[in-house]
C-alpha positions in Angstrom: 71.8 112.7 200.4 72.0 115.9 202.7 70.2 118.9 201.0 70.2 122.4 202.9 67.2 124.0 201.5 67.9 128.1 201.2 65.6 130.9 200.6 62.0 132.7 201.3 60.9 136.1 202.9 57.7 135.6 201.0 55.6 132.5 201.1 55.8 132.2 197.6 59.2 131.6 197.9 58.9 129.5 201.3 56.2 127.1 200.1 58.2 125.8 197.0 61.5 125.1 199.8 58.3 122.9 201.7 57.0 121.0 198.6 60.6 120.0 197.6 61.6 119.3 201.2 59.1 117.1 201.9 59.8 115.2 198.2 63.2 114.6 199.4 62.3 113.1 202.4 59.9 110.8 201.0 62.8 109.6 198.7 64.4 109.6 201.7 67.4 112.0 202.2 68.3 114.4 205.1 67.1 118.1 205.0 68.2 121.2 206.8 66.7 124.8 206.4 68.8 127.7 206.3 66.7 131.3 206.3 66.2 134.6 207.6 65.3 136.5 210.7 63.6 138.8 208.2 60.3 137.9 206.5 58.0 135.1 206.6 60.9 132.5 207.0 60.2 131.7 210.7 56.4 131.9 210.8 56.4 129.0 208.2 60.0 126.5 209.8 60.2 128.0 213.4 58.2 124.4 214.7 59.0 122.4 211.4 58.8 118.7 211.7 60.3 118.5 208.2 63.8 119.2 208.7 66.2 118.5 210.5 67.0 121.7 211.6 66.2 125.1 211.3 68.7 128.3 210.6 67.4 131.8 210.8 70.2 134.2 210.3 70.2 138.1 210.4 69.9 139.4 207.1 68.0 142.1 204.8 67.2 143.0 201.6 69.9 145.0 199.7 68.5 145.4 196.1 65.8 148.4 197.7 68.6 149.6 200.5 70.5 153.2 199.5 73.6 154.2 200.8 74.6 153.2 204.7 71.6 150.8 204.5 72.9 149.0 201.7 76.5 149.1 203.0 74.9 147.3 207.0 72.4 145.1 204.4 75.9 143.5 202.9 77.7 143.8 206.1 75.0 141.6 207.3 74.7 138.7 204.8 79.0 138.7 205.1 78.5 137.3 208.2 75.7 135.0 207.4 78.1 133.8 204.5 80.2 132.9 207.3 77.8 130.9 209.7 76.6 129.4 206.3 79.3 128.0 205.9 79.9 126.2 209.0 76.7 125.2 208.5 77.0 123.4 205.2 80.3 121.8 206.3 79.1 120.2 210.0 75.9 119.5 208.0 78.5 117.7 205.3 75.7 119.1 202.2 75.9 117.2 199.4 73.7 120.2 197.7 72.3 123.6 198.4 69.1 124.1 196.7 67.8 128.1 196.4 64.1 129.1 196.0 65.1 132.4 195.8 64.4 135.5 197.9 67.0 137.9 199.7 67.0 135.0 202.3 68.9 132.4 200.2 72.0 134.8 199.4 74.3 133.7 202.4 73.9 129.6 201.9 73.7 130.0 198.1 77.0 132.0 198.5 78.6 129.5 201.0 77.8 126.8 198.6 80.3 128.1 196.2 83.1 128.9 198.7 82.4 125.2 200.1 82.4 123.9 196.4 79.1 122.2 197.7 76.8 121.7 194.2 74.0 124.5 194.0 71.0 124.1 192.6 68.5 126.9 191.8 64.4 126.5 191.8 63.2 130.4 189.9 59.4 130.5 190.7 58.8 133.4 188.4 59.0 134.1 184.6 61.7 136.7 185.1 64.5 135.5 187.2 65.1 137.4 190.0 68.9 139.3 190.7 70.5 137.0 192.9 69.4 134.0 190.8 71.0 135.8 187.5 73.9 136.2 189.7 74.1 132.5 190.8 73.1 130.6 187.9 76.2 130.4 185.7 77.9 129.0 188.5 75.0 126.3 189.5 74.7 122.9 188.5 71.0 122.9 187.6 68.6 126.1 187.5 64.6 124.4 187.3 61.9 126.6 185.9 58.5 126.3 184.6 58.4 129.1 182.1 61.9 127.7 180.1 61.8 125.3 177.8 63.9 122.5 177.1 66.7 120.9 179.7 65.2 123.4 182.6 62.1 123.3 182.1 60.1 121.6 185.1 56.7 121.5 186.7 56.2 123.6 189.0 55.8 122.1 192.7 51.9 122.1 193.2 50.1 120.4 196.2 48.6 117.3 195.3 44.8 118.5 196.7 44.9 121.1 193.5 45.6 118.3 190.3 42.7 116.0 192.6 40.2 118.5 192.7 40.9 119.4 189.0 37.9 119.1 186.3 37.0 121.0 183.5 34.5 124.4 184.1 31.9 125.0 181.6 30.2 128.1 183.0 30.4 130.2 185.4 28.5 129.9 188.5 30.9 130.8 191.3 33.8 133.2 190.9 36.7 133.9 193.4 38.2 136.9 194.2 42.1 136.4 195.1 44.0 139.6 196.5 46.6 137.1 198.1 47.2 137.0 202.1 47.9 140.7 202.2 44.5 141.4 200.1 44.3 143.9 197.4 42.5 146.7 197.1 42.0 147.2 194.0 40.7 143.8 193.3 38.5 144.4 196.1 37.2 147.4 195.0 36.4 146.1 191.4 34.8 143.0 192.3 32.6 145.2 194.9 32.0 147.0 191.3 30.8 144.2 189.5 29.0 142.7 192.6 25.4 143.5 192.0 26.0 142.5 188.1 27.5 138.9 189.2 24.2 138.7 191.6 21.9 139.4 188.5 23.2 136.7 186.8 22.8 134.3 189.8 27.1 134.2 190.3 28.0 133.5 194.0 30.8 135.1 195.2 33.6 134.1 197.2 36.1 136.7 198.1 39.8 136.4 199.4 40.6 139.9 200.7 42.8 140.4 203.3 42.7 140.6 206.8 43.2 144.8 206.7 40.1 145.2 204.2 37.5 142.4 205.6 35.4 144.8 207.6 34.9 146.9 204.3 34.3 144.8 202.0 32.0 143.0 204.6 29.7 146.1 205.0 30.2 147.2 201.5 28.3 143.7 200.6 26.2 144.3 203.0 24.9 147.6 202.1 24.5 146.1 198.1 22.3 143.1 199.8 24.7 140.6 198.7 25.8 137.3 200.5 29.0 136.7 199.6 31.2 134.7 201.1 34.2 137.0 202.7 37.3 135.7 203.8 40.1 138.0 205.1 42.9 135.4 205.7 42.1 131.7 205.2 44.1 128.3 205.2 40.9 126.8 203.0 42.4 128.5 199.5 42.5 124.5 197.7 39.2 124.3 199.5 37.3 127.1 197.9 39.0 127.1 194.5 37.7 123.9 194.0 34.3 125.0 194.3 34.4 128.1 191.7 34.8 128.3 188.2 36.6 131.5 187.9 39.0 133.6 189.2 39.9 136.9 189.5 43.6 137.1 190.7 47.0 138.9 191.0 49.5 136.4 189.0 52.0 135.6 192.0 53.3 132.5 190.8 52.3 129.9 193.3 49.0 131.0 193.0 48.7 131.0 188.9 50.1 127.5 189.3 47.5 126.6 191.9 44.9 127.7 189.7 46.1 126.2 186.2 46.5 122.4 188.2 42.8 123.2 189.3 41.5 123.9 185.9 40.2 127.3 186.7 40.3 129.7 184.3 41.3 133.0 185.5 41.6 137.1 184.3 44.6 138.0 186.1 45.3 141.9 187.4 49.2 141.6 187.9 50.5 143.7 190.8 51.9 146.8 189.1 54.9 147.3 191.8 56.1 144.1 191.8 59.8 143.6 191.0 61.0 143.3 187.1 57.1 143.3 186.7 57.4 139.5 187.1 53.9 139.1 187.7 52.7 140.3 184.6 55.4 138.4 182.8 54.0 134.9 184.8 50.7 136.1 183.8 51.3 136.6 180.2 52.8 132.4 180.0 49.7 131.8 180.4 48.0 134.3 178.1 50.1 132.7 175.6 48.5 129.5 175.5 45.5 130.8 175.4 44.2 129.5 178.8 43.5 132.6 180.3 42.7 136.6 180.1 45.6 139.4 181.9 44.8 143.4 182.6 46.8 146.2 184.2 45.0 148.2 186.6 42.9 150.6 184.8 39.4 152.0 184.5 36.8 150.6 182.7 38.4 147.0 183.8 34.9 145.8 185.1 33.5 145.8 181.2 36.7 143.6 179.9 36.3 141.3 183.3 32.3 140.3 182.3 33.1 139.8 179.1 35.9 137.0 180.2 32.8 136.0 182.5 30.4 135.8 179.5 33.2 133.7 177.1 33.5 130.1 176.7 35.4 128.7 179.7 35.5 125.6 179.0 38.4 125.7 176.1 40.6 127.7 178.4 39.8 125.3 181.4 40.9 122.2 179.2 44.0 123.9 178.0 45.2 124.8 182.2 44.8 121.0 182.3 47.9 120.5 179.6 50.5 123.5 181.0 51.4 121.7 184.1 51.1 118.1 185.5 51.5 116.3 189.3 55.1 115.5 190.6 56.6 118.3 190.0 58.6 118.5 193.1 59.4 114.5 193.1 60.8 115.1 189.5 62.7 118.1 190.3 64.7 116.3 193.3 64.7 113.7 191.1 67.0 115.5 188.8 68.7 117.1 191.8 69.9 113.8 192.6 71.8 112.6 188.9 73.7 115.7 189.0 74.5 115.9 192.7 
């Protein structure tokens, strides 16, 4: 088959369109990228050796535009409809899979003029606007929160389910504030730091390029040797070595960490759209594999009494919420309805 993959502006977004990419070329069909100028999209396909080719078209968000903004914002993705289109139909698609994003609106939207089949991959436990748009009009919509005929695994690297096993106390903890950092996780596990060094808990700390030299000095000054990372391409790397994390709940990374077995007390970003992170976050709170707090005070108590619990329980249950494959099955089931 020919399959245009559509979508990104975040990497959350961009590194589910590579997982399923590169299970369709193993199972051996044609793939085309079509993104955005905007965003991440060309920092991730710009040199891709996994498609075929590469579209980056002019377009912005519209949901956070007002008034002539949003009216240039739609002018914008009417003509990236258009080159869509003529992309789809010299590319002759036999599907147009979205992953979501502002990015995936004008190929997403061609699809349907081209009556090319649309398939939609929603990385987060509350569907985003353009995907509620799109989905009564798609011929498969793959999540991991849904049950039943949707449901699917979400794509996971294969390094994450290898390195799994099961933690049974805590003697490394990691820090995740994602590739932008966070501050407040930052802050709180510079809180907790000299507590965590009492009880003989190394540290390794994910947080962001904007807040290394901080937190570097700030360790410093507490006597502390943690290991500081601002931006890092190791993330499989050094989850595998702790037992814990402490995390926002973007959805790649919550996956990354449930295939890994690491239990983790999630902080959810508190402006993040729909609140979708706390609503990923709380899947897992549900099956008891895990502990989720909003930013507040008195955080650091609740956080080292998740430290002080019994791991191991919610480390065995991560091991049962997802399983390998998950992008092989998902084009799998791209291809029976395509």
């Amino acid at each position: 088959m020919n399959i245009i993959f559509t979508g990104g502006g975040t990497g959350g977004h961009l590194v589910i369109a590579l997982s399923l990419a590169q299970a369709a070329l193993i199972r051996g069909h044609r793939v085309v990228f079509i993104g955005s100028t905007s965003g991440q999209d060309r920092q991730w396909f710009s040199d891709s050796i996994i498609f075929e080719e590469t579209h980056f078209l002019e377009t912005t968000g519209v949901v956070n535009k007002k008034g002539l903004g949003k009216l240039v914002a739609l002018w914008k993705i009417f003509k990236a409809v258009l080159k869509s289109r003529k992309i789809i139909r010299n590319f002759n698609a036999n599907v147009v899979v979205s992953v979501g994003g502002f990015s995936a609106a004008p190929a997403a939207i061609a699809s349907l003029i081209c009556r090319t089949p649309l398939t939609i991959h929603e990385q987060n436990a509350v569907t985003g606007k353009l995907n509620s748009l799109l989905r009564p009009y798609s011929k498969g919509f793959y999540s991991s929160y849904e049950e039943g005929e949707n449901h699917c695994d979400y794509p996971v690297s294969e390094i994450y389910f290898q390195n799994a096993r099961t933690r049974n106390e805590v003697k490394t903890i990691i820090f995740l504030g994602g590739s932008q950092g966070a501050k407040f996780i930052n802050d709180l596990a510079l809180e907790i730091a000299p507590w965590l060094h009492e009880k003989g808990i190394a540290i390794i700390h994910q947080c962001g390029a904007m807040e290394e030299q901080r937190v570097c000095h700030a360790y410093h000054e507490l006597g502390i040797d943690a290991e500081v990372y601002g931006f890092t391409t190791k993330i499989a790397e050094l989850i595998e070595r702790s037992d814990f994390a402490v995390s926002r709940s973007g959805a790649s990374t919550l996956w990354e960490l449930c295939a890994a077995q690491v239990p983790a007390f999630y902080i959810p970003y508190p402006s993040a759209a729909a609140d979708h992170q706390y609503h990923n976050a709380r899947y897992v709170i549900d099956h008891n594999a895990g502990w989720c707090e909003r930013q507040s005070e008195g955080i650091a108590d609740k956080l080292k009494a998740a430290i002080l619990s019994n791991i191991r329980v919610k480390s065995e249950v991560l091991r049962r919420l997802i399983a390998s494959d998950g992008a092989k099955k998902i084009i799998q089931k791209i291809e029976i309805k395509s």
